[in-house]
C-alpha positions in Angstrom: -13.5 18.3 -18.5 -12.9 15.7 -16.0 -10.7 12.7 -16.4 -11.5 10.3 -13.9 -9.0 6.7 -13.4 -10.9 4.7 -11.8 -8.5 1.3 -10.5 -9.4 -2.1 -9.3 -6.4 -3.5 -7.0 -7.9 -6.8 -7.3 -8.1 -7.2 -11.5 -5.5 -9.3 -12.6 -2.0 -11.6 -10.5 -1.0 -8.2 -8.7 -2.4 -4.7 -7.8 -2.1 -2.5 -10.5 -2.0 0.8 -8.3 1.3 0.5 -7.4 3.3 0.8 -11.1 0.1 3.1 -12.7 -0.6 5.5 -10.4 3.0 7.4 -10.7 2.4 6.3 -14.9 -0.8 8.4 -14.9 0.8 11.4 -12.9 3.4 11.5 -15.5 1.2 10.9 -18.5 -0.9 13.9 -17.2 1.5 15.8 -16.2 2.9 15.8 -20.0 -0.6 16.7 -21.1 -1.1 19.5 -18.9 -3.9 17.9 -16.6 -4.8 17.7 -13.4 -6.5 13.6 -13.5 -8.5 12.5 -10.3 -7.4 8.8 -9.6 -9.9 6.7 -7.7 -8.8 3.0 -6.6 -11.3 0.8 -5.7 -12.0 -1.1 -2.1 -15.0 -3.2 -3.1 -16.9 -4.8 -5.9 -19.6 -2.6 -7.7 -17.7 0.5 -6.1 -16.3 1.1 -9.6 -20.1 1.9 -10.9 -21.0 3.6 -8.4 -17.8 6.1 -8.8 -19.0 6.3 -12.8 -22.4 6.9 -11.7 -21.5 9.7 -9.5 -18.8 11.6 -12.0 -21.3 11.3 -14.4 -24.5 12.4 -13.1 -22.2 15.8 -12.4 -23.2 16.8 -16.3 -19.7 18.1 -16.6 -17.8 16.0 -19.6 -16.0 13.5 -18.0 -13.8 11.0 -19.2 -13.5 7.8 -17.1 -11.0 5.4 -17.6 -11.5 1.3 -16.3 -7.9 0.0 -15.1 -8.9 -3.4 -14.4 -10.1 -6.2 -16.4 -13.2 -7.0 -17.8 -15.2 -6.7 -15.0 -14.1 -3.8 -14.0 -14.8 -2.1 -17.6 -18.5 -3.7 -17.2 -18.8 -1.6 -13.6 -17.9 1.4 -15.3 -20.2 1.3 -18.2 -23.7 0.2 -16.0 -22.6 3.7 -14.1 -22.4 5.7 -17.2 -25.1 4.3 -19.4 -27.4 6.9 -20.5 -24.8 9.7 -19.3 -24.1 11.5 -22.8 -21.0 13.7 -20.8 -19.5 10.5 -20.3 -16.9 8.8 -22.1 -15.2 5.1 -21.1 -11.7 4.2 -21.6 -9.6 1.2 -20.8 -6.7 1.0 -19.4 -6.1 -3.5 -19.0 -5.3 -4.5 -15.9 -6.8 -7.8 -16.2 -6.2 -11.0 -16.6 -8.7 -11.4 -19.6 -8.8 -8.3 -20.9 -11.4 -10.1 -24.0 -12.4 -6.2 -24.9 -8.5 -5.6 -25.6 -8.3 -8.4 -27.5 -10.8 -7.7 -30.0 -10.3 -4.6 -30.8 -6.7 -3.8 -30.4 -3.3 -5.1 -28.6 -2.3 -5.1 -24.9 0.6 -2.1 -25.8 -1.8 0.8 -27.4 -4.2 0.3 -24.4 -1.3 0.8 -21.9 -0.1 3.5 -24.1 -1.5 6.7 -21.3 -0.6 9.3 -23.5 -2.8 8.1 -26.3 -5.5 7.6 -23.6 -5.5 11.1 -22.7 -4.9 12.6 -26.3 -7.8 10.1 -27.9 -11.1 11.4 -29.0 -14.3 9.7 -27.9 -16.8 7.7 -30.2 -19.7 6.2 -30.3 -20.4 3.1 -30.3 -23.6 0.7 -30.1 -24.5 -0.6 -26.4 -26.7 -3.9 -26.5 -29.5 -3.7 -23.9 -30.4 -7.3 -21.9 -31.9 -8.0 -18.8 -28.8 -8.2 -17.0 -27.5 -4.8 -18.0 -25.6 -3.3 -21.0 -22.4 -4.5 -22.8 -20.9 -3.7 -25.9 -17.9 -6.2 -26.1 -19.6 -9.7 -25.4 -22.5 -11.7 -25.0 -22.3 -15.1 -24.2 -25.5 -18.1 -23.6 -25.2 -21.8 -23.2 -21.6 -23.9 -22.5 -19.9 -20.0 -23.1 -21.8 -18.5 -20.3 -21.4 -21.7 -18.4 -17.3 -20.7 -18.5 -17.5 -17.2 -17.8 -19.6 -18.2 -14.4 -17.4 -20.5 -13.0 -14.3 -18.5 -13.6 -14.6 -16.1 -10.2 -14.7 -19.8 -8.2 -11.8 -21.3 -10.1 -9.8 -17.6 -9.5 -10.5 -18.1 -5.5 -8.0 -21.2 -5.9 -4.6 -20.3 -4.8 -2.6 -19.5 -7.3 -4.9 -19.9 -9.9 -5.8 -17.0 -11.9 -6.2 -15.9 -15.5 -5.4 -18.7 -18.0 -5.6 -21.1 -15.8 -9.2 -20.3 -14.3 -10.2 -19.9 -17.9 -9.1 -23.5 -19.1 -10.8 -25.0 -15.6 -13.9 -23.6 -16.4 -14.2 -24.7 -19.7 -13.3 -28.4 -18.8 -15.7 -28.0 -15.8 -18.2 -27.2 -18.0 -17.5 -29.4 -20.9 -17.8 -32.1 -18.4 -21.3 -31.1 -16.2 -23.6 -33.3 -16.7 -26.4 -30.9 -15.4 -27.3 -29.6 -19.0 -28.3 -26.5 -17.3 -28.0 -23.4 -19.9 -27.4 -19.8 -18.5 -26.8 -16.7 -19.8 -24.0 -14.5 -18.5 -23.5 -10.9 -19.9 -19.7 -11.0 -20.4 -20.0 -7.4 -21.9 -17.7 -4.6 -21.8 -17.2 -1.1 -23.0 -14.8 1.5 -24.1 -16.4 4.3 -25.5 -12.7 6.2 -26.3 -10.3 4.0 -27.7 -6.3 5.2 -28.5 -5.8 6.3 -31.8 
């Protein structure tokens, strides 16, 4: 059995790497394992690192430290894979999947991660991809779009990228209605 951290740099105000790497080590070390730790230089590298550890057939557990996006990567990579597991680890600054389904602190909590038992859970198929968290059409999808421009602003990122985008959209007058797959996954949760 493989377990696979798989980190963004880029997720959330600052890189990630630097506090979790020596947090994962020590997690893993405590568990007896030997995790591989793969940080991320570009966007859709993520999926292609899940697509490659999974299509090994070995069981292998792969855990998304970034945000939201990041989890989505890891999911389209392991779709289909039944060796594979997902876990999250937030890095974000959304982190929506943590939010429904637990808090910020179990998430973080590595030792959980790498004593938890994966589950299954049901994947909805669209023509964008797969997502299991959320799926948003009309002004929602209109928000979740024009975040990534708002985040290239200096200095704004998270909250702030969130609330421009929804006044942005509350205020286009283009009526135009798209649909955005804001979907992510996490197979393995901490118990």
């Amino acid at each position: 059995m493989q377990h696979i951290f798989i980190i963004n740099p880029t997720a959330g105000k600052v890189d990630a790497s630097v506090a979790l790497i020596p947090q994962i080590h020590a997690a893993a070390s405590r568990a007896g394992l030997h995790p591989t730790i793969e940080v991320t230089r570009r966007a859709g590298q993520a999926r292609d690192l899940a697509a490659q550890y999974a299509a090994g057939g070995e069981e292998v557990y792969l855990y998304a430290c970034g945000g939201d996006g990041t989890l989505n990567e890891i999911l389209q990579g392991a779709i289909d894979r039944p060796n594979a597991a997902i876990g999250c680890v937030p890095c974000g600054s959304g982190n929506d999947y943590v939010r429904n389904f637990g808090t910020q602190a179990q998430f973080l909590d590595l030792d959980a991660q790498l004593a938890a038992r994966p589950f299954a859970a049901d994947v909805i198929r669209t023509p964008q991809g797969c997502g299991i968290d959320i799926y948003a059409a009309g002004i929602d999808a209109q928000v979740a779009n024009g975040i990534p421009k708002w985040r290239r602003v200096p200095f704004c990122g998270g909250t702030t990228a969130y609330t421009l985008s929804i006044l942005e959209a509350v205020c286009s007058t283009s009526g135009t209605v798209c649909a955005s797959p804001l979907m992510t996954a996490n197979w393995r949760t901490p118990s």
